[in-house]
DOMIBA-145920 format. One record per residue (C-alpha): residue in one letter; x, y, z; residue number from 1. Coordinates in Angstrom, 3 decimals. Layout:
# DOMIBA-145920
> aa|X|Y|Z|i
> a|X|Y|Z|NUM $
...
//
This chain:
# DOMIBA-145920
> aa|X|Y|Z|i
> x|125.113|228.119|213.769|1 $
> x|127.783|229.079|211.282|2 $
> x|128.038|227.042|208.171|3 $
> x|131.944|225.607|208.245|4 $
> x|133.918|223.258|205.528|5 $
> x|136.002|220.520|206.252|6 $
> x|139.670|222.168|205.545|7 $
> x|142.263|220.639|203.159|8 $
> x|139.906|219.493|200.386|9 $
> x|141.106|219.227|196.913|10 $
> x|138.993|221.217|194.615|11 $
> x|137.954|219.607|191.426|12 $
> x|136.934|221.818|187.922|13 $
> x|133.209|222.153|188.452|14 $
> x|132.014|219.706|190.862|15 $
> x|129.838|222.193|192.388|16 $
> x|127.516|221.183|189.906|17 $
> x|126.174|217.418|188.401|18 $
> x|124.850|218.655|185.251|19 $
> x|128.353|219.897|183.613|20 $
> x|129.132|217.430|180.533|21 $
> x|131.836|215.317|181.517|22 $
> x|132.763|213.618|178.617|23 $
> x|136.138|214.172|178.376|24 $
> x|137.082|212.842|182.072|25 $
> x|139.127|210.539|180.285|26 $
> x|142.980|210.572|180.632|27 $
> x|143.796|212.135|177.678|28 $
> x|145.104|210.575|174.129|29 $
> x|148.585|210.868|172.456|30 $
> x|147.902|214.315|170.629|31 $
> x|148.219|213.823|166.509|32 $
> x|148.476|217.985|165.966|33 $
> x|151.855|219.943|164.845|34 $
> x|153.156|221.100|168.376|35 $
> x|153.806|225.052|169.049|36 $
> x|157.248|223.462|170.120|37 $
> x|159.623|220.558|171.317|38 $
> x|162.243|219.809|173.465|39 $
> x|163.706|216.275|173.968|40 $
> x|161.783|216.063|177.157|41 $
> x|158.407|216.958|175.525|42 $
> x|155.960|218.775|173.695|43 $
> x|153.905|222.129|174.150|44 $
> x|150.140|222.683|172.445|45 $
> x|147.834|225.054|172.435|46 $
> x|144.820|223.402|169.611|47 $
> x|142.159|223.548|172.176|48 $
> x|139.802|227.025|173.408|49 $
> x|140.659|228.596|176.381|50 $
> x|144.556|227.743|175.659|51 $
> x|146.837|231.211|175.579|52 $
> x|150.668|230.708|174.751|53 $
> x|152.062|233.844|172.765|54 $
> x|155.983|232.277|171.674|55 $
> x|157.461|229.272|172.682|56 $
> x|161.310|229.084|173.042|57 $
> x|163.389|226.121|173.158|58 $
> x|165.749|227.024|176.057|59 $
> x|167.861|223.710|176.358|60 $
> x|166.887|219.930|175.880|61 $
> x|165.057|220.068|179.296|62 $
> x|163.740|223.377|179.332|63 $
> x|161.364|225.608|177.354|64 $
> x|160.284|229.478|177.897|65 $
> x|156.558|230.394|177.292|66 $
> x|155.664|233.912|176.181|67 $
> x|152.585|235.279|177.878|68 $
> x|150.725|238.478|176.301|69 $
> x|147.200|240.255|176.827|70 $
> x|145.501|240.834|173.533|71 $
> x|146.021|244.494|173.588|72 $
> x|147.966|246.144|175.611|73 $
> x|145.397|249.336|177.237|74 $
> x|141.977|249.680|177.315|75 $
> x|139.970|251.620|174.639|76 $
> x|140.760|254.917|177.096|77 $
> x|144.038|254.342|177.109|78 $
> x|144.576|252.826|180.597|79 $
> x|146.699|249.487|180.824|80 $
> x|145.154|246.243|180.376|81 $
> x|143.900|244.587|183.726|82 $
> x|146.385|241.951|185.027|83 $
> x|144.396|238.807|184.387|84 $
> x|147.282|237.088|182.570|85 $
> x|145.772|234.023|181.566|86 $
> x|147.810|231.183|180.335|87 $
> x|146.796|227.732|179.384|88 $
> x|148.603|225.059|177.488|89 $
> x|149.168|220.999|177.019|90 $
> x|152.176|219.048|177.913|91 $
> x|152.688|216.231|175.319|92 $
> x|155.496|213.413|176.758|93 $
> x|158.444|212.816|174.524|94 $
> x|160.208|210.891|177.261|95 $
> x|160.135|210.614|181.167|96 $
> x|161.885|213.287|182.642|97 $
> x|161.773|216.760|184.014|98 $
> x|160.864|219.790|182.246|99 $
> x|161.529|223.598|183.213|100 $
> x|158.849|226.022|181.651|101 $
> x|159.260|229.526|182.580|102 $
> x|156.614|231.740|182.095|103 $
> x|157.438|235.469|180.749|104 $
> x|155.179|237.825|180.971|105 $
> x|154.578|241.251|178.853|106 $
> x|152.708|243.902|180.365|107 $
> x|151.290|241.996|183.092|108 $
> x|152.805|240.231|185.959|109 $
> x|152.304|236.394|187.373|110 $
> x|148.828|236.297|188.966|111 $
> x|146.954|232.592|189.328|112 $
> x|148.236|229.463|190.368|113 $
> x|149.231|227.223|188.120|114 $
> x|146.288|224.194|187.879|115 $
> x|147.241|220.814|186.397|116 $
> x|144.678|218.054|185.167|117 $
> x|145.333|215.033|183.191|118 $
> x|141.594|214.260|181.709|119 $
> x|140.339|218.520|181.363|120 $
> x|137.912|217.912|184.222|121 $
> x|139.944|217.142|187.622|122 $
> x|141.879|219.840|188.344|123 $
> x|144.422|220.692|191.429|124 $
> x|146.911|222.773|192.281|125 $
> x|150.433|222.266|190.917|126 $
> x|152.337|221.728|194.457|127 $
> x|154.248|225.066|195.725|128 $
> x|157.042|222.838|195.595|129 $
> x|157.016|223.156|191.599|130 $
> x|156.888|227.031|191.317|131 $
> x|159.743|229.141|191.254|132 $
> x|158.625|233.017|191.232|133 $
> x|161.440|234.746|189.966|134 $
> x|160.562|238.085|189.311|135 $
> x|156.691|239.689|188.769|136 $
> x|156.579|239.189|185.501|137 $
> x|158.476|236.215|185.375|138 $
> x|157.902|232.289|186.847|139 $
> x|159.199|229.092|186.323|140 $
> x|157.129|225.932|186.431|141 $
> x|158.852|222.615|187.377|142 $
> x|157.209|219.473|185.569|143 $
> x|157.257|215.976|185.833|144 $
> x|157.281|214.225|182.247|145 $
> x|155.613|210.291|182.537|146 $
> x|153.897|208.813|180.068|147 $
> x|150.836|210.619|180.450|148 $
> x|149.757|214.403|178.484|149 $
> x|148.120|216.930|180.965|150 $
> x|147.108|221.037|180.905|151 $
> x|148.883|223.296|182.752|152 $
> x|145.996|226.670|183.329|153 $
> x|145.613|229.471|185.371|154 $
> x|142.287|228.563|185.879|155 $
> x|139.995|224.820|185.503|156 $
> x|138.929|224.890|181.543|157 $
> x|135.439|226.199|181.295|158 $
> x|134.473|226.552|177.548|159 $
> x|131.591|227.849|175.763|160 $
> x|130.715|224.455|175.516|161 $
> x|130.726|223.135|178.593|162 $
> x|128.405|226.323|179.689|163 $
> x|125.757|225.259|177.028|164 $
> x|125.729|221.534|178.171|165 $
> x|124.676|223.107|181.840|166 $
> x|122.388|225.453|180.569|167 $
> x|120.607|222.555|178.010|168 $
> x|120.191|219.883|181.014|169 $
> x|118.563|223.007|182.570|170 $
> x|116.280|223.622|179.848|171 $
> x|115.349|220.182|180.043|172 $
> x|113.248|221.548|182.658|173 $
> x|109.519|222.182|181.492|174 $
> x|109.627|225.447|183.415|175 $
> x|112.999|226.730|181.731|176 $
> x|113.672|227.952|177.821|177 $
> x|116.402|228.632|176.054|178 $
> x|116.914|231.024|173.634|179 $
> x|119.758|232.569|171.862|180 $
> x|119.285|236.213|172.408|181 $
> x|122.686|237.270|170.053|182 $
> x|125.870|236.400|168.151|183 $
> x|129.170|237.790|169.664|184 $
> x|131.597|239.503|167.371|185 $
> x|133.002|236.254|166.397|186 $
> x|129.691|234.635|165.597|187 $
> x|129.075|232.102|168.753|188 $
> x|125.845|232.058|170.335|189 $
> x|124.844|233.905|173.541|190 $
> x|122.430|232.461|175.477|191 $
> x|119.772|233.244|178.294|192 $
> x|117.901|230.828|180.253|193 $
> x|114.168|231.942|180.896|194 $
> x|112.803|230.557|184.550|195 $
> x|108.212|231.015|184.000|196 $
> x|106.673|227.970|186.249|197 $
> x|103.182|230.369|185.521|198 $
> x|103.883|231.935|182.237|199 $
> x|100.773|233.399|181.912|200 $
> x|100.915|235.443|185.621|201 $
> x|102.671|238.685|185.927|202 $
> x|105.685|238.693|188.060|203 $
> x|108.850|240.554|188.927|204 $
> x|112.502|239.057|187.126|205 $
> x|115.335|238.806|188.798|206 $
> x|118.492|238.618|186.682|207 $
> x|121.662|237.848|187.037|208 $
> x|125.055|237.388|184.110|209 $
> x|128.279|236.330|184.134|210 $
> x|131.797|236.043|181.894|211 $
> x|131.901|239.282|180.834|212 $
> x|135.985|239.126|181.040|213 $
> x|136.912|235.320|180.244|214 $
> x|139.698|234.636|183.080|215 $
> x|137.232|235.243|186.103|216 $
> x|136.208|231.819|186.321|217 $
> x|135.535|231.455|190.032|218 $
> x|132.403|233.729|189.206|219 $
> x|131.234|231.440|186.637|220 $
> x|131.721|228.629|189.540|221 $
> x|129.421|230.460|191.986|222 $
> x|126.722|231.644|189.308|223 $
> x|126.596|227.920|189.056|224 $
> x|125.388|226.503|192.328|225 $
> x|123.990|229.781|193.103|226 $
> x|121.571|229.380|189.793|227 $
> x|120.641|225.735|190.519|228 $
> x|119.963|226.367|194.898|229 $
> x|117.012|228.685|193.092|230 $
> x|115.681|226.037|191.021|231 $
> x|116.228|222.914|193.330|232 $
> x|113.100|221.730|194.028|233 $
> x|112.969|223.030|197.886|234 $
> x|109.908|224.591|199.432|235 $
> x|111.735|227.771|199.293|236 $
> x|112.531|227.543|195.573|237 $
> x|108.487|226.575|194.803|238 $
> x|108.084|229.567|196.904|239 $
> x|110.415|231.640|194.867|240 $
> x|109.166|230.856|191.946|241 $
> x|105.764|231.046|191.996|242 $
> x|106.431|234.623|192.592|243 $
> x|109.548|236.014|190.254|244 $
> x|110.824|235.068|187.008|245 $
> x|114.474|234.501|186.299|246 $
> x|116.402|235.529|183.551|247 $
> x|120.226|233.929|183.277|248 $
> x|122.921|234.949|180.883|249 $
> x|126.074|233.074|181.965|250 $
> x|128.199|233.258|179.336|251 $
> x|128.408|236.995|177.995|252 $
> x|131.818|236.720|176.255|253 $
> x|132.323|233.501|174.496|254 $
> x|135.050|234.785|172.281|255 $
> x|137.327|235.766|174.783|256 $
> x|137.044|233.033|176.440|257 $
> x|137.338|230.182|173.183|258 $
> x|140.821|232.723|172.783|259 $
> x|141.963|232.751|176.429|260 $
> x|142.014|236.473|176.635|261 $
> x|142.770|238.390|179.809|262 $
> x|140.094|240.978|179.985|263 $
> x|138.437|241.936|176.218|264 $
> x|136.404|240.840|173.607|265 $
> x|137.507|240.700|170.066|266 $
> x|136.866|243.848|169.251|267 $
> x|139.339|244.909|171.763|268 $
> x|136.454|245.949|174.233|269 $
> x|136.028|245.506|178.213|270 $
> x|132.395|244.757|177.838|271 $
> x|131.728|245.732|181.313|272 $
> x|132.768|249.264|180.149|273 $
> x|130.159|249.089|177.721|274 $
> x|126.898|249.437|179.258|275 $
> x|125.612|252.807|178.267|276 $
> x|127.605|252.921|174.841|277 $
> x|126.281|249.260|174.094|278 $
> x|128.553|249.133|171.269|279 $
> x|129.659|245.547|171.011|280 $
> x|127.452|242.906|169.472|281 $
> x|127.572|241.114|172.765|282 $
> x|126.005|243.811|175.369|283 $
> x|123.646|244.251|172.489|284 $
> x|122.434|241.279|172.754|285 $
> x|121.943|241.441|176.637|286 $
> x|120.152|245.433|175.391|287 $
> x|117.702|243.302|173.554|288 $
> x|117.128|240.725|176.658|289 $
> x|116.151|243.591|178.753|290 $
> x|113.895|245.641|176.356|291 $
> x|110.718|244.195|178.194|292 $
> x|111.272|246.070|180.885|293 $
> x|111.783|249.818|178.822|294 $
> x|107.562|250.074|178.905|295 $
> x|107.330|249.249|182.097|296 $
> x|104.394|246.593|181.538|297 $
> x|107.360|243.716|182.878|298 $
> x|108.957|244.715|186.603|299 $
> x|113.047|243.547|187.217|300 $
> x|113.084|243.911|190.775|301 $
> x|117.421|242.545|191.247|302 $
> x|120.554|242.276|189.365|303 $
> x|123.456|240.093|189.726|304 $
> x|126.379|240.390|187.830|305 $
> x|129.299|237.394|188.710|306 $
> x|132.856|238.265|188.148|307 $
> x|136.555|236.952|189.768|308 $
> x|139.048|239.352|191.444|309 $
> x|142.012|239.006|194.007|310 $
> x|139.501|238.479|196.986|311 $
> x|136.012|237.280|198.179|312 $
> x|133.628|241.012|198.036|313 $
> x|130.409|243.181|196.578|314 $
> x|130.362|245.907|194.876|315 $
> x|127.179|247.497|195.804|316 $
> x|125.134|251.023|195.936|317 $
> x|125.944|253.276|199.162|318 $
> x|123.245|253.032|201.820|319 $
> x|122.014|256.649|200.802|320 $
> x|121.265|255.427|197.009|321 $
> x|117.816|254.614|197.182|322 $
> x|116.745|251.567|195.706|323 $
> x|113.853|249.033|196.026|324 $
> x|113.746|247.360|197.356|325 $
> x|115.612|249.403|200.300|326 $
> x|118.385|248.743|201.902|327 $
> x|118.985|245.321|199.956|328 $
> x|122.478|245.094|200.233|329 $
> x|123.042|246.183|204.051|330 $
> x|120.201|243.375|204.445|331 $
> x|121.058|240.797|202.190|332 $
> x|125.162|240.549|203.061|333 $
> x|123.829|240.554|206.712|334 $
> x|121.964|238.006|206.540|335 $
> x|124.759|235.497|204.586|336 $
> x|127.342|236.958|207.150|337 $
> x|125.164|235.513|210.218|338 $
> x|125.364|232.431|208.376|339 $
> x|128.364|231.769|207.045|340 $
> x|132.104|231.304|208.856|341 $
> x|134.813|233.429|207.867|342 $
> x|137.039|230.862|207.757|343 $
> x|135.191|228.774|205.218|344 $
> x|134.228|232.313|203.060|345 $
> x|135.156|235.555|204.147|346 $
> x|134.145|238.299|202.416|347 $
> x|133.557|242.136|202.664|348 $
> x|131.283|244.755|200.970|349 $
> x|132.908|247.834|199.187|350 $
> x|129.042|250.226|198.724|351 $
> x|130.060|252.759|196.149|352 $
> x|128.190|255.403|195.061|353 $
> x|127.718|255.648|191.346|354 $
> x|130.673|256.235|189.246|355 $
> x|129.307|257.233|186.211|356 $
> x|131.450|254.676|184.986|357 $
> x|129.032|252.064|182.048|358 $
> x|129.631|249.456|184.008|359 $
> x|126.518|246.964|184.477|360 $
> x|125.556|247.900|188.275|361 $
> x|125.896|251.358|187.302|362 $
> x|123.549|250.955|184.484|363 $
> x|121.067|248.609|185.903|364 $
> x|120.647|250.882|188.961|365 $
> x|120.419|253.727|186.863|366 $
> x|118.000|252.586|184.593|367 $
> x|115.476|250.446|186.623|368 $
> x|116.547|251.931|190.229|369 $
> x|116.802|248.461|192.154|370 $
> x|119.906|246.945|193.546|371 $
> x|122.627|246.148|191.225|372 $
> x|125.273|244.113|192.519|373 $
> x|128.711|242.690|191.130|374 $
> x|129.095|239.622|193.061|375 $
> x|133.508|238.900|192.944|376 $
> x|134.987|235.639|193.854|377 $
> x|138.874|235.363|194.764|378 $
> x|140.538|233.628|192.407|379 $
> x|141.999|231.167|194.873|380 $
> x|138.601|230.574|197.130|381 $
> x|138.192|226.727|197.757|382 $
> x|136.372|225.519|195.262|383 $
> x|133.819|224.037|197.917|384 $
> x|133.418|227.453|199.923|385 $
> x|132.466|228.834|196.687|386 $
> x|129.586|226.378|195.755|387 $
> x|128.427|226.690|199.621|388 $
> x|128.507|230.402|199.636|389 $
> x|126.841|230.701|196.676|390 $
> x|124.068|228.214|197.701|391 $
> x|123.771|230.951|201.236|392 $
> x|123.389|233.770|198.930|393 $
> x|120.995|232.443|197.017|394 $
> x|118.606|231.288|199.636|395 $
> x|118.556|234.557|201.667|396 $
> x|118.348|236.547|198.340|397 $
> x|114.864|234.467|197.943|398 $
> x|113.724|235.088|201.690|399 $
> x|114.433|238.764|201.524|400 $
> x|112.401|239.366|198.003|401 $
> x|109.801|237.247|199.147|402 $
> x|109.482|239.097|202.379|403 $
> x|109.671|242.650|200.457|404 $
> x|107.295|241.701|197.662|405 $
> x|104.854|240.033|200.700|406 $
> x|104.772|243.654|202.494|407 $
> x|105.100|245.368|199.244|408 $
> x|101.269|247.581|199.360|409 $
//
């Protein structure tokens, strides 16, 4: 039988998962910071990470314009930016009313829709109702002013903070370390999770990352769920674990993220266009994490990569790129096909033979010759298909290495 959802749910910021901090789930307080800018209707802010406003115009007493642009405008070859034109600010009441905001975009056009939340934690959908597209690179928000402040987002707020509170009540776990394997450019920890339940027998790693380019944060909601249906207690997980290792880097670019950039780090680098070059202090420090496997005396036997795009899909090697184990892909997206209903997560495989491109599939498979996979979540999935998904994935990504490794001579 299929696995289906029950249709029409609100999705709330991270509650695929219990162990994200929720300590600021409280309506928020009358803010005491100088405001961007002011209208007699209210207030606009942007003194918290993840918020992106680039001018603010006072367009009338009820109405403001917004100025939305990417931190650089092409790519270090010279190709434009990647439309992932984040946004993110606070509403501050100065009295009840409505406000206009319109939203102009430079070289980028209008892409997610607009999420409100009144406490940073529960998060919906500002109503249809409230969004005027006018052109692509230009949209205007309708608000309602009360009494209380809110965020307006293109995605739930997901800081560097909130990652290491979930990967901490992890490592609270006996089984589990956490180490900081680098600094970014900006000087913010990275951090991997280590899974050993037997540190002292040899066994394969499987590894998966995530946040390479700050806006994708449906990926970051599936490597959740995904991460913790592997450690969850079941008789598949013992299973699993008494027979791989797990390595977990969820947050690769904190930077970005802390600055509400659309696609870079702060040094002006897609960072999954850096792995080959390894130039940036952050895919250094994911270099280092893999070093054990250079000798050969450690085995990495799968590679996950999380990321966000327009639709539900994996990017994966053709069927005639040999890897091992074989055939992974074909098998594994099989297997969560049978189980899973299209109408709850529908998704598609695009198998594409290597590009040459230093992207971190290409350079995994390259380097180690086992399947390398960048695992893309739309950016307007259901918030509960995504945490159910991810939980299918993970449990027949367990059955089929267990079943490899088991006939493995």
């Amino acid at each position: 039988m299929k696995i289906a959802v029950i249709a029409g749910l609100s999705f709330l910021a991270l509650s695929a998962c219990q162990t994200i901090d929720r300590s600021h789930s409280t309506p928020l307080e009358k803010a005491i910071s100088p405001a961007l800018c002011a209208n007699a209707v209210a207030e606009i802010r942007v003194d918290f990470e993840t918020a992106r406003v680039n001018g603010c115009d006072i367009t009338s007493d009820t109405a403001i314009q917004i100025s939305i642009r990417p931190e650089k405008t092409t790519d270090p070859q010279g190709q434009p930016i990647n439309n992932s034109a984040w946004y993110g600010f606070r509403v501050d009441p100065v009295q009840a009313g409505a406000l206009d905001v319109t939203l102009q975009y430079f070289n980028g056009k209008h892409r997610y829709h607009p999420k409100i939340s009144y406490d940073g934690t529960n998060w919906k959908f500002l109503d249809e109702s409230k969004i005027n597209k006018i052109a692509e690179d230009r949209t205007q928000l309708s608000l309602d002013i009360d009494s209380r402040p809110f965020f307006i987002s293109a995605q739930e707020i997901f800081t560097p903070q909130a990652h290491d509170n979930w990967t901490d009540a992890l490592a609270a776990k006996a089984f589990i370390t956490k180490s900081e394997i680098g600094r970014s450019r900006e000087n913010r920890p990275i951090y991997m999770l280590e899974i050993e339940t037997e540190p002292s027998k040899k066994k394969p790693y499987v590894m998966w990352v995530g946040r390479q380019h700050p806006p994708e944060l449906t990926g970051a909601l599936a490597l959740i769920p995904f991460s913790e249906k592997v450690l969850d207690g079941s008789r598949l997980s013992n299973e699993f674990l008494e027979n791989f290792n797990v390595l977990i880097v969820p947050m690769i670019n904190p930077d970005g993220v802390v600055h509400g950039n659309w696609r870079f780090n702060m040094g002006g680098m897609d960072l999954n266009r850096d792995w080959g070059p390894f130039s940036q202090p952050e895919t250094q420090a994911v270099l280092g994490a893999l070093e054990r496997f250079k000798s050969g005396e450690e085995d990495i036997a799968f590679f996950l990569d999380f990321h966000s795009t327009w639709r539900n899909l994996l990017y994966t090697q053709a069927d005639d790129e040999p890897t091992s184990p074989p055939m992974f892909a074909r098998d594994w997206l099989k297997a969560v096909d049978d189980r899973l209903d299209d109408e709850v997560y529908p998704f598609s495989r695009e198998a594409r033979h290597n590009s040459g491109k230093p992207i971190s599939k290409n350079y995994m498979y390259d380097t180690y010759g086992i399947s390398a996979i960048t695992y893309e979540v739309g950016d307007a999935t259901p918030r509960s298909a995504i945490k159910i998904s991810a939980e299918v994935f993970a449990e027949e990504m367990m059955r089929l290495l267990l079943e490899h490794y088991e006939t493995k001579p």
